[in-house]
FIFI-269020 format. One line per field, with one value per residue (C-alpha): residue in three letters; x, y, z; residue number from 1. Coordinates in Angstrom, 2 decimals, m for minus. Example, Ala and Ser with C-alpha at 12.3 -4.5 7.8 and 13.67 -1.06 7.14 Angstrom:
code = [ALA,SER]
east = [12.30,13.67]
north = [m4.50,m1.06]
up = [7.80,7.14]
pos = [1,2]
This chain:
code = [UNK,UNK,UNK,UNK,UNK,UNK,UNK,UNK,UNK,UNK,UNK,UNK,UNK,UNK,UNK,UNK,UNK,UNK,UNK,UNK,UNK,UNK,UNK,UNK,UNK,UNK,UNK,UNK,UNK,UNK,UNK,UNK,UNK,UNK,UNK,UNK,UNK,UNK,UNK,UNK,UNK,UNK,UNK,UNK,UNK,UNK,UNK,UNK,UNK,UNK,UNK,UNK,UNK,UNK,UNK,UNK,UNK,UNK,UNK,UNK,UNK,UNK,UNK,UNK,UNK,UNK,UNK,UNK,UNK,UNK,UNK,UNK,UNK,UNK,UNK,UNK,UNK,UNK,UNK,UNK,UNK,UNK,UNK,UNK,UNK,UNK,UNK,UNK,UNK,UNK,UNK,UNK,UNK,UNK,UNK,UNK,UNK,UNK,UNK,UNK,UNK,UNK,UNK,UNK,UNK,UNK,UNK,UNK,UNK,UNK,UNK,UNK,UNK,UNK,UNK,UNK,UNK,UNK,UNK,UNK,UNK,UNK,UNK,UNK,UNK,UNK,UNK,UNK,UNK,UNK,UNK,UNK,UNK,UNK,UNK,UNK,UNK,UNK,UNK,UNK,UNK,UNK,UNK,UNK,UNK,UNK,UNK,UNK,UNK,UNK,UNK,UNK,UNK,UNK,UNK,UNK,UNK,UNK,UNK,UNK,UNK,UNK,UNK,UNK,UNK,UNK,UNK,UNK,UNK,UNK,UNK,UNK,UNK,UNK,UNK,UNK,UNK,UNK,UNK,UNK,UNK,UNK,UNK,UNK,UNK,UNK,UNK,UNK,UNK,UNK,UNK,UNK,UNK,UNK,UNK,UNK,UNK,UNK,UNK,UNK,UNK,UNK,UNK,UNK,UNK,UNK,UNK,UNK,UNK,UNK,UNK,UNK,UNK,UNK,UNK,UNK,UNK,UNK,UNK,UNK,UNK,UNK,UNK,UNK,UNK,UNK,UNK,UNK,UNK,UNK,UNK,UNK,UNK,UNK,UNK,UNK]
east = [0.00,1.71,1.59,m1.30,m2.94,m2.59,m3.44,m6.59,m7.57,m7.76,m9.42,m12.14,m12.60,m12.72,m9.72,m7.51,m3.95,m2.60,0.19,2.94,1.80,3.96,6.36,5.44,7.60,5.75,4.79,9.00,9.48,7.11,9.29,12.20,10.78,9.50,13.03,14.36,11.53,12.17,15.39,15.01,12.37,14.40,17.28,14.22,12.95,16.64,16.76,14.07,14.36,18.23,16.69,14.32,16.69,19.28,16.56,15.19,18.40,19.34,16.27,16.10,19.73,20.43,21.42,21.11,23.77,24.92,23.51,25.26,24.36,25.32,21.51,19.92,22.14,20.76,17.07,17.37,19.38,17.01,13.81,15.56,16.59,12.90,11.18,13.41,12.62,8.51,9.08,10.79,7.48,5.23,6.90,3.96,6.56,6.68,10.00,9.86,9.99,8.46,5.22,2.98,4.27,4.16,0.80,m0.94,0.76,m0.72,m4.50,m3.74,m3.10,m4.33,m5.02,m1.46,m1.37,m4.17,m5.39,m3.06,m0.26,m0.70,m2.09,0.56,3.29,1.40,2.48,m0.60,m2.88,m1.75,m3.44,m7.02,m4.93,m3.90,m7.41,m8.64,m6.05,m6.59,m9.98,m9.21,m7.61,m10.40,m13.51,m15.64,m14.47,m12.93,m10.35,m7.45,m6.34,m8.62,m7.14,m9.54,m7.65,m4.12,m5.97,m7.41,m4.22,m2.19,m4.25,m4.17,m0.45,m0.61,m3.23,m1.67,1.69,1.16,2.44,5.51,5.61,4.92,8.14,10.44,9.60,9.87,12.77,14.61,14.99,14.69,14.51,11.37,11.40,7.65,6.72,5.00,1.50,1.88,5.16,5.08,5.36,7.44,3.81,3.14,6.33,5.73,2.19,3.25,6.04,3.85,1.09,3.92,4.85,1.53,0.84,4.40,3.61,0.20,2.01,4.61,2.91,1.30,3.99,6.62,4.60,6.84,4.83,7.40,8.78,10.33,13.72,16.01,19.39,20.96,23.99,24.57,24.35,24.64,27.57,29.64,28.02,29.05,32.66,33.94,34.28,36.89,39.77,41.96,45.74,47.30,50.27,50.32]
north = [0.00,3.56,6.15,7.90,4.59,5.73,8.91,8.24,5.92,8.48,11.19,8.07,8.02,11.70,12.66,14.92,14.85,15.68,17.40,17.35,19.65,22.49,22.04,21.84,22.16,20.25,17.22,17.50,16.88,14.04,12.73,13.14,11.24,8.43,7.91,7.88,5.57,3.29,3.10,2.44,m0.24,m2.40,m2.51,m4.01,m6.11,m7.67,m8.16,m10.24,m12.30,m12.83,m13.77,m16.43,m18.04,m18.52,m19.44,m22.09,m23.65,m24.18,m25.87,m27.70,m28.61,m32.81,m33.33,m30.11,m27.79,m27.23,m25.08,m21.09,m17.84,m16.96,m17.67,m15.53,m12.84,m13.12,m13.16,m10.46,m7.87,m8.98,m7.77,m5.02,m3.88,m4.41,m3.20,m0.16,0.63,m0.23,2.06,4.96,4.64,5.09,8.08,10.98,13.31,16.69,16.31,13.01,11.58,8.06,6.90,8.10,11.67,11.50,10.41,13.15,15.53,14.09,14.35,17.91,18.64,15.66,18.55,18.22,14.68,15.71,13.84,15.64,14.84,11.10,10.66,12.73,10.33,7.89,8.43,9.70,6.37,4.99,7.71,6.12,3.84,6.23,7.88,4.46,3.67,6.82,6.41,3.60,7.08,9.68,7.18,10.33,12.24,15.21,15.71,15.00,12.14,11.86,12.88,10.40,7.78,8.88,9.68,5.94,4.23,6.21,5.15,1.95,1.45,3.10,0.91,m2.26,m1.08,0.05,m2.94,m2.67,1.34,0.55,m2.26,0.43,2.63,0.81,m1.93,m0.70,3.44,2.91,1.60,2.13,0.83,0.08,m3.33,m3.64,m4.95,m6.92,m8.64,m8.58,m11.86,m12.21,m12.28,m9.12,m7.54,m9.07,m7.94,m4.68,m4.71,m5.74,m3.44,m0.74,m2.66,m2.59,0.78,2.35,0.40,2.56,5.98,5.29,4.27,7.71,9.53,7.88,6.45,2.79,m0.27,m1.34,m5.00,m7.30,m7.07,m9.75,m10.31,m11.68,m13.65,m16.60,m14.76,m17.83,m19.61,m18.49,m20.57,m23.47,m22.61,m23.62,m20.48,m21.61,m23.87,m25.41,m24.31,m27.95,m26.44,m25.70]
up = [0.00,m0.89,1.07,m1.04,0.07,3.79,3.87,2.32,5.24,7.62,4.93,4.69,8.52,8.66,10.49,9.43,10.32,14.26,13.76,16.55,19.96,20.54,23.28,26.82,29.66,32.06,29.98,29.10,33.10,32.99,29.83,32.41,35.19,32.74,31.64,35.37,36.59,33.76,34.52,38.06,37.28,34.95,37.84,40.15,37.34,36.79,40.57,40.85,37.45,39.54,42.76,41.19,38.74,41.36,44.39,41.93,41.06,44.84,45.73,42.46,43.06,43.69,46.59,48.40,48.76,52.23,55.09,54.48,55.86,51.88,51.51,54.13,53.50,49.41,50.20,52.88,50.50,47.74,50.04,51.42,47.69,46.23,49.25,49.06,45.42,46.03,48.47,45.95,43.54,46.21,47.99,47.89,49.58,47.22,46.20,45.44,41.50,41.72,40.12,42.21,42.21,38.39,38.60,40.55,38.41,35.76,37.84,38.14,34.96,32.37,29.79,29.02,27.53,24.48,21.53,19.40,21.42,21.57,18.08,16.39,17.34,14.42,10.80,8.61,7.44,10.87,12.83,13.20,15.13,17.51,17.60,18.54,21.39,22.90,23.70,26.74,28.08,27.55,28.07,28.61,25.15,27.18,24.41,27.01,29.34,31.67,35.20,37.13,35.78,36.90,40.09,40.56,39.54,42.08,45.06,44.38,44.42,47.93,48.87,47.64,48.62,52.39,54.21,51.98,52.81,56.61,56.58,54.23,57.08,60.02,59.47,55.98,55.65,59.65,62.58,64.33,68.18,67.40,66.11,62.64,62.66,59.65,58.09,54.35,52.52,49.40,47.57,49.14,47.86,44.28,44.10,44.75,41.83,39.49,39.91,39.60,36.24,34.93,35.83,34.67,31.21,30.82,31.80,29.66,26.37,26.94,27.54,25.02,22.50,23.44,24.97,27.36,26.89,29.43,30.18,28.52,30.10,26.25,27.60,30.71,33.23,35.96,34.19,37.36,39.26,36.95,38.11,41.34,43.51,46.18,44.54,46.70,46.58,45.50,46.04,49.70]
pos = [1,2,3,4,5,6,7,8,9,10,11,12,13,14,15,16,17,18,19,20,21,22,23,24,25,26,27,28,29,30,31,32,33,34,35,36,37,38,39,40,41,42,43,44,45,46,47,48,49,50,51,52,53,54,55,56,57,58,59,60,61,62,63,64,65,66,67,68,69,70,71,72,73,74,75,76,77,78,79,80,81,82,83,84,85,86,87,88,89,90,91,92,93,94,95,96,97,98,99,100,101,102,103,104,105,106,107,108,109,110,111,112,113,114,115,116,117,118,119,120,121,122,123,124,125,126,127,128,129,130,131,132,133,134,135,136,137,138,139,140,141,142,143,144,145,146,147,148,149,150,151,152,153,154,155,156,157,158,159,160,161,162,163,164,165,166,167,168,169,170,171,172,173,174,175,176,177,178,179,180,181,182,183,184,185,186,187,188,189,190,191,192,193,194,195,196,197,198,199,200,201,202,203,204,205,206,207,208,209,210,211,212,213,214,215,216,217,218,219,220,221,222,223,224,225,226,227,228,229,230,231,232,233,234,235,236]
């Protein structure tokens, strides 16, 4: 199909061509803090594909490997790391530039992130596509993002991440003399990463344009461990 072809799709549907916003130096922050979360979210996302790999192939391991503080001290840095970072995304403190900081900017000013914007990022004949997509993010045809969502999705990661705040709080960024109510399991700590993946992956397709994809770690990563890590000195 030439591009004629494509530009005729959208003159068919009606639409006539978005042409890129001017700039905005808000919605560039908000490009800022994107980049910064999704940078901070692949280093989680690594640590945990790490932690599961290796957990798996000690228990899986025939016959067991030997009792080691090694292993404690592995799971405990591992929670403390994730908890920490569940934690950063989380933070509603003003300064802070986590998800959920992002995300009631975004409530407070969703007029930012228009039509235009989002559908302009499409090539003409592809634009209907955009139009389309954007509608899951302006259900009510306000002609912008629609705040309420940003709103919704940000109290629900501090209601699903609260016992993980409470812990950050009380045993990680502290020590609090008080006991914690509840202890967060490790299911605790992944449901709240993975409500922060799903909601980082909405945010930014808005804000980039880019459906975020799974991290791939592209060599073998564990063939230390296929290596003896204390050799004996034959010659002593």
């Amino acid at each position: 199909m030439t591009d004629p072809d494509l530009h005729n799709i959208d003159k068919q549907l009606g639409l006539t061509r978005a042409k890129a916003p001017k700039p905005d130096s808000r919605r560039d922050k908000w490009g800022r803090w994107i980049d910064g979360i999704r940078e901070d979210l692949f280093a989680l996302w690594v640590n945990r594909m790490a932690w599961r790999q290796m957990s798996d192939a000690w228990q899986r391991r025939e016959p067991p490997l030997p009792p080691s503080l090694f292993f404690e001290y592995f799971h405990r840095t591992y929670a403390d790391t994730q908890v920490a970072g569940v934690r950063r995304h989380v933070d509603t403190h003003a300064t802070a530039a986590g998800l959920c900081q992002l995300l009631r900017e975004i409530a407070q000013h969703p007029e930012r992130l228009n039509r235009d914007f989002y559908v302009s990022r499409y090539q003409w004949g592809d634009q209907h596509l955009g139009h389309s997509e954007f509608e899951q993010f302006d259900p009510n045809g306000l002609g912008h993002v629609d705040g309420a969502i940003a709103l919704a999705d940000r109290d629900e990661l501090i209601a699903v991440a609260a016992p993980i705040w409470e812990w950050a709080n009380k045993r990680v960024a502290h020590l609090d003399p008080r006991d914690s109510k509840d202890v967060p399991l490790f299911a605790d700590l992944d449901g709240a990463l993975n409500l922060i993946d799903e909601k980082f992956r909405r945010w930014n397709l808005i804000l980039t344009g880019i459906d975020q994809m799974d991290p791939v770690v592209v060599y073998d990563w564990l063939a230390p461990l296929r290596e003896p890590w204390i050799v004996d000195d034959e010659s002593a």
